[in-house]
C-alpha positions in Angstrom: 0.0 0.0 0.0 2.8 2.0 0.6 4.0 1.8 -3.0 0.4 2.5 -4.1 0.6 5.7 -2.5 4.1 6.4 -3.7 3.4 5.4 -7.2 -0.4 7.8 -7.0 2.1 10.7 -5.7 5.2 11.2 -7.6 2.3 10.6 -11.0 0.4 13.3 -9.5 4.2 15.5 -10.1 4.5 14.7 -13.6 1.7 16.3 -14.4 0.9 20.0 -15.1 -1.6 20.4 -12.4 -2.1 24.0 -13.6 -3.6 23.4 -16.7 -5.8 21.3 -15.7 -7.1 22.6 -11.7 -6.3 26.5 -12.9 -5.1 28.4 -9.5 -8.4 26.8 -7.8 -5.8 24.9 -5.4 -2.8 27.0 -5.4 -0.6 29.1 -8.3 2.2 27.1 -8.4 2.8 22.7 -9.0 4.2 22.6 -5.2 1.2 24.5 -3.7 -1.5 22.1 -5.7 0.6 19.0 -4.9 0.3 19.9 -1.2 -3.1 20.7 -1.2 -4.2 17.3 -3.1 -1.2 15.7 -0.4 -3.6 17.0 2.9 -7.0 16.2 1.2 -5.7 12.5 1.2 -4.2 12.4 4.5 -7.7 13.8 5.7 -9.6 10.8 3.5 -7.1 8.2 4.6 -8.0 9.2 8.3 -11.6 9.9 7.7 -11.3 6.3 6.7 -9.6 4.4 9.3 -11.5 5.8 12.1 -14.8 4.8 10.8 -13.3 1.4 9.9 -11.2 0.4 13.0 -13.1 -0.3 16.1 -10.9 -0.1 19.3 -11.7 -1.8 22.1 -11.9 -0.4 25.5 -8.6 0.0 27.7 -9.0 -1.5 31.0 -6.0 -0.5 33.3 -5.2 -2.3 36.7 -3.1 0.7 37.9 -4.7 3.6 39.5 -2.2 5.6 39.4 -2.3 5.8 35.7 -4.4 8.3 36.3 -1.6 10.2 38.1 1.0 9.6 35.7 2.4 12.6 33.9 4.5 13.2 30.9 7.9 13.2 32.9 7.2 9.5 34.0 6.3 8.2 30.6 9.4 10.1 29.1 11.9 8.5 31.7 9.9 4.9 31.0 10.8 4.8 27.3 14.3 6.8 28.1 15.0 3.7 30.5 13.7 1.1 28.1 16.0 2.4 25.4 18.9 2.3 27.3 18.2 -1.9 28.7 17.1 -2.6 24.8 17.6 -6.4 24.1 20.3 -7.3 22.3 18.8 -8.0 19.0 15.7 -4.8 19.1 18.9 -2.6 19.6 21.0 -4.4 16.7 17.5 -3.6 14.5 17.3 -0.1 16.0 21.4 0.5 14.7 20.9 -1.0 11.4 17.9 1.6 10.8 19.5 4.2 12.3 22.7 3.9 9.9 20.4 3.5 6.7 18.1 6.3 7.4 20.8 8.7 7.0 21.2 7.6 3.9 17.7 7.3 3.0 16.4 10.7 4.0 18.7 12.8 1.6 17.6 10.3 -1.2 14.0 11.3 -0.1 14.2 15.1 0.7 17.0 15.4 -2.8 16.0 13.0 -5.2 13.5 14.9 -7.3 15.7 18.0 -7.3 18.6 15.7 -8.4 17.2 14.5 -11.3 15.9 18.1 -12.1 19.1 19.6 -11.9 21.1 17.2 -13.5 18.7 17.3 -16.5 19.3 21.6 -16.4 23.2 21.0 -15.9 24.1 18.6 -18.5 21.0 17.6 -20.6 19.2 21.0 -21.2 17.3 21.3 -24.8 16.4 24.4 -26.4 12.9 24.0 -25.2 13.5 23.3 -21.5 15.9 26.7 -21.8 13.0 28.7 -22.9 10.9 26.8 -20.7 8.1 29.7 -18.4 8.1 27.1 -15.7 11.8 26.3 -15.2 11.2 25.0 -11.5 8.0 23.2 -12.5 10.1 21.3 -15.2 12.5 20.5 -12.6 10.3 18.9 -10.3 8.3 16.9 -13.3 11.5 15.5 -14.6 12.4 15.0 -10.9 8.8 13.0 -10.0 9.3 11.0 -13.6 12.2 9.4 -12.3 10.0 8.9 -9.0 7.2 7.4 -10.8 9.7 4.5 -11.8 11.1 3.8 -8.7 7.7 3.4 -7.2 6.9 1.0 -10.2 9.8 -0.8 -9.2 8.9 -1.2 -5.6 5.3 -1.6 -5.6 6.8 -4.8 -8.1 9.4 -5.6 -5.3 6.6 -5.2 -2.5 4.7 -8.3 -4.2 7.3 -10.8 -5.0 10.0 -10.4 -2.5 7.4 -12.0 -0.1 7.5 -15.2 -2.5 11.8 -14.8 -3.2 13.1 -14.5 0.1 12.9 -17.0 3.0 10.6 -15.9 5.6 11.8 -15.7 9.1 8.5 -18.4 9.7 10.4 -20.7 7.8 13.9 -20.9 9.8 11.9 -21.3 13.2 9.4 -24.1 11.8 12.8 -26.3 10.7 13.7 -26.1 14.0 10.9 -26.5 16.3 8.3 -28.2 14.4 8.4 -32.0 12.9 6.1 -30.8 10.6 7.7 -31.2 6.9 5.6 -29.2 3.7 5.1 -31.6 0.7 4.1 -30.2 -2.4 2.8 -32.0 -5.4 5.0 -34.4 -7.0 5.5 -32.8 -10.3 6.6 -29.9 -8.7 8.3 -31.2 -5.5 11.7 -30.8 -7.7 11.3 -27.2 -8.4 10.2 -26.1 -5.3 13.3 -27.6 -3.8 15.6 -26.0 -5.7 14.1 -22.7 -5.3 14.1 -22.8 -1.7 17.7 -24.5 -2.1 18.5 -21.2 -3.1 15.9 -18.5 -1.1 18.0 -16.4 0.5 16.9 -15.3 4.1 15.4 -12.0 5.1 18.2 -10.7 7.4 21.0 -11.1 4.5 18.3 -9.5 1.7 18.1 -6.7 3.9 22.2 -7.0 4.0 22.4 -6.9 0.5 19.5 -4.0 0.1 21.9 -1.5 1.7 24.6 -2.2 -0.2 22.2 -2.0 -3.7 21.7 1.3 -1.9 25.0 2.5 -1.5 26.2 1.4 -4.9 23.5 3.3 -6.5 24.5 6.5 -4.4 28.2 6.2 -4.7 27.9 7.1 -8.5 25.8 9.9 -8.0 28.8 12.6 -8.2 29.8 11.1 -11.6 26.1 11.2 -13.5 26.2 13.6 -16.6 22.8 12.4 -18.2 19.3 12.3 -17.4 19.3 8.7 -18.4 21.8 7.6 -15.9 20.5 9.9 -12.9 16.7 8.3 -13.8 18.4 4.6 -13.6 20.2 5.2 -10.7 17.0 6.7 -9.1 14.8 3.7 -10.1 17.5 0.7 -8.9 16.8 2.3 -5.6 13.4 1.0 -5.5 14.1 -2.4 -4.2 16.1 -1.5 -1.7 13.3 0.8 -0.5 10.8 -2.2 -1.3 12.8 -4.3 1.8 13.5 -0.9 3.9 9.7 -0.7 4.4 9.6 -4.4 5.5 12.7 -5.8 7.3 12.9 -4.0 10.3 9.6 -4.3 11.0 9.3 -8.2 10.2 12.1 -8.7 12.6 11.1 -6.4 15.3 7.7 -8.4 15.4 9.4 -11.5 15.6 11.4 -10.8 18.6 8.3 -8.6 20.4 6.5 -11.9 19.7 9.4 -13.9 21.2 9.9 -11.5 24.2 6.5 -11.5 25.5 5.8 -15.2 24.7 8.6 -17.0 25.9 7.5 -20.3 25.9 6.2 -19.8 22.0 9.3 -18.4 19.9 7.6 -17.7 16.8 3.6 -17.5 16.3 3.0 -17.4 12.1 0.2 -15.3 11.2 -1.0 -18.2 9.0 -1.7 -19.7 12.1 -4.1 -16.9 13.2 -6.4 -17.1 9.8 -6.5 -20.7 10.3 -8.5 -20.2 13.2 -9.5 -16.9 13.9 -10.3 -15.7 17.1 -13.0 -13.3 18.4 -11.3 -10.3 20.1 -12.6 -9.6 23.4 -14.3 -5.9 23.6 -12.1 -4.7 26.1 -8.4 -4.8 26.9 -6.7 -5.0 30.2 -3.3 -3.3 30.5 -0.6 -4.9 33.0 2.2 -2.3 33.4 5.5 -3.0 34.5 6.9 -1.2 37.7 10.3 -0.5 37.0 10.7 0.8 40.3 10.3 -2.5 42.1 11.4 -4.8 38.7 14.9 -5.3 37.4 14.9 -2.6 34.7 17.6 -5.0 32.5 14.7 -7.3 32.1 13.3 -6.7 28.6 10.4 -8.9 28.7 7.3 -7.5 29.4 3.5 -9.0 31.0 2.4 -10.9 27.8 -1.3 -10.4 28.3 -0.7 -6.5 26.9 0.7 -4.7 24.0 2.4 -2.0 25.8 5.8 -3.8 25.0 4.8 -3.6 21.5 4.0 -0.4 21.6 7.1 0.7 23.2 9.3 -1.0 21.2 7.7 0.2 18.0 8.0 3.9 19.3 12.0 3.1 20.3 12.1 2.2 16.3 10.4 5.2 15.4 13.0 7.3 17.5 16.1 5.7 15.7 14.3 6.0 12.6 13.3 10.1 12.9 17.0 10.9 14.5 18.6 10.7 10.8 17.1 13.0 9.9 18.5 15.3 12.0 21.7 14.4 11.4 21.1 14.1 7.5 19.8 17.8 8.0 22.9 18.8 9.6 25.3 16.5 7.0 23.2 18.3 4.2 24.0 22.3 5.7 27.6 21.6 6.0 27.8 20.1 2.4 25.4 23.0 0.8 27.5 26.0 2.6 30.6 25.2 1.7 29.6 24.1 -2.3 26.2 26.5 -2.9 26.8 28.8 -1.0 24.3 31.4 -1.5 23.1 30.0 -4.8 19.4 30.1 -3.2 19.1 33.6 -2.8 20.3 34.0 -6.6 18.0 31.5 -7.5 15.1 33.5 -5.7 16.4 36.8 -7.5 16.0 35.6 -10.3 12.6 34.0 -10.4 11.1 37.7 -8.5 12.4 39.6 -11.9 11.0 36.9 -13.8 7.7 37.7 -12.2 7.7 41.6 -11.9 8.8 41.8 -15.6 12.7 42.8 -14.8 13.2 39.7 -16.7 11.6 37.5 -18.7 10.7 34.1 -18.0 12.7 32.1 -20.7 15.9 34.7 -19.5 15.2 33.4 -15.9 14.9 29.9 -17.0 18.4 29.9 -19.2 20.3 31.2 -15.6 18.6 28.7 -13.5 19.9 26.3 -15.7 23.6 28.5 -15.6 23.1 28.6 -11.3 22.4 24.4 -11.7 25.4 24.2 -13.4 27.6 25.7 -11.2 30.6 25.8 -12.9 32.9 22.6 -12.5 32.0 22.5 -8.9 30.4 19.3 -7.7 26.3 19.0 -7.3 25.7 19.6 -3.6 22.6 17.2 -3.2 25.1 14.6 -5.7 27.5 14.7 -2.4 25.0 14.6 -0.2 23.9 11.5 -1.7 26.8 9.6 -1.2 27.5 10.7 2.3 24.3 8.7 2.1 25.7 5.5 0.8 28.9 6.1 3.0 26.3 5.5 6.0 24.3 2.4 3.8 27.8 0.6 4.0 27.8 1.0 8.0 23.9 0.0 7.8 25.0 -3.3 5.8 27.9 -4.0 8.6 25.4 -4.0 11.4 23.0 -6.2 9.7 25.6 -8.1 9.3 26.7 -8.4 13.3 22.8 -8.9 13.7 23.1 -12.2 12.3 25.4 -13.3 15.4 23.1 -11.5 17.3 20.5 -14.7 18.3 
């Protein structure tokens, strides 16, 4: 679904939203873009809250009614810092490839644009009245193809890679699959040769990184577009692995006595969920706060957990922010504020569009300096590399 909405986006920026809405939405691509952007955000909720029926939280603390923000904060402070071994080995890996990943995400689209100003400019993009709208079309057609590419990866990964269901059944359960006899030789050699999730996600990063490393190099269109799109299967596992994994071990943390519990197992025989839940909490002032596992009968730990993911997963970006200010001031700098110069005289009449266009296309170039968001980029795969080595330490991580 993810890819759906990827895919429904970035084709939303190829087209010229204002010949077809007018200024109803906005007078410029962005503004319309954002405006379309909120009205599904507000459908999408709309949605889910008239679809999902919550049940009823039943605590057996009454002092939960006490407890403030400072408590809760210095709960999931504490948690983070007594993680177990392999929910902080996931939390590292994603930590690592989300600086790479958000500079790919914030740059990508402007990338492509620029390059396509810098190096493969036409005479009809240098007269063009809409020089920064052509950027961010070329930009989201690039876009548009990675999202093609991972929606496609989204569906058959699943059926390529070995699913971590698979390595615990071998080695808890007598239970042996048999397919058909005609095909009982194919399927053995494909799963001969299914490579499991944790190195997929190994090898994901270092598609990633490969992909980025080039991007100082790239002189066409062509080549920033393919480089763009080989990025989609990488993002395709991104948006899987760490969560697969840190629902495995949630699972295995608050059941003990039950390792690995297959969702296949739950549509088999499908339970009616009770119309309340009861919430155990954990005192960690009376409790060993080292001990990871939580009262099984709740999904705080879950919750918890996931929120310590989302933390390691947001920080990047401040750091990527901070990478990206450093790289921009010392190789643009002040190349905005020319840029904005130049699109004001283009609107008052000082100048006139196509003039404005031809130097945005001169201020892309830059000389022979290097692209700033190009070296961004592979600051990026710098940190994919030190994502692959920790997935790689996960796997002696058990």
């Amino acid at each position: 679904m993810i890819a759906i909405g990827h895919l429904l986006g970035y084709g939303a920026g190829t087209i010229d939203l204002l010949k077809i809405f007018g200024t109803t939405l906005g007078d410029s691509q962005f503004k319309q873009l954002t405006a379309i952007a909120a009205m599904a955000l507000i459908f999408a909720v709309c949605l889910t809250s008239y679809a999902v029926e919550e049940r009823i939280l039943i605590s057996s603390k009454d002092a939960d009614v006490k407890t403030g923000a400072f408590k809760m904060i210095s709960k999931i402070l504490r948690t983070t810092t007594h993680l177990p071994d392999r929910i902080q080995a996931i939390c590292w890996v994603q930590f690592w490839a989300w600086i790479g990943w958000f500079p790919f995400l914030f740059y990508s689209t402007t990338w492509v644009g620029e390059t396509y100003f810098r190096y493969s400019t036409t005479a009809s993009a240098s007269k063009s009245t809409d020089a920064l709208g052509d950027v961010g079309r070329v930009g989201s057609l690039s876009l548009v193809v990675f999202s093609i590419i991972t929606l496609t990866g989204s569906v058959l990964l699943p059926w390529i890679v070995q699913s971590p269901e698979h390595e615990s059944r071998s080695s808890t359960r007598s239970f042996t699959p048999r397919p058909p006899p005609s095909l009982a030789p194919l399927a053995t050699t494909i799963d001969k040769y299914k490579p499991d999730l944790l190195t997929a996600w190994m090898y994901s990063h270092l598609i990633f990184a490969a992909a980025m490393s080039l991007t100082p190099f790239v002189r066409s269109l062509r080549t920033a577009t393919i480089l763009v799109s080989i990025c989609g299967l990488p993002w395709a596992l991104a948006c899987w692995a760490p969560f697969a994994f840190m629902g495995i071990e949630i699972n295995r943390l608050t059941t003990p006595s039950h390792p690995y519990r297959s969702l296949s197992e739950d549509f088999s025989s499908p339970a009616t969920s009770p119309p309340f839940l009861r919430l155990h909490h954990r005192d960690f002032d009376r409790n060993d706060p080292d001990d990871p596992i939580a009262d099984s009968s709740t999904g705080e730990t879950a919750g918890i957990y996931l929120g310590i993911l989302n933390l390691f997963t947001t920080l990047p970006q401040f750091v990527g922010t901070f990478i990206s200010m450093i790289v921009f001031s010392v190789l643009e700098p002040g190349k905005s504020e020319v840029l904005h110069k130049d699109l004001d005289e283009a609107g008052t009449g000082g100048e006139s569009a196509a003039a404005a266009a031809e130097r945005l296309a001169k201020v892309a170039g830059g000389g022979d300096k290097p692209n700033a968001i190009a070296v961004c980029l592979f600051i990026g795969a710098l940190s994919a590399v030190g994502a692959a080595y920790a997935t790689r330490r996960m796997k002696m991580k058990r």
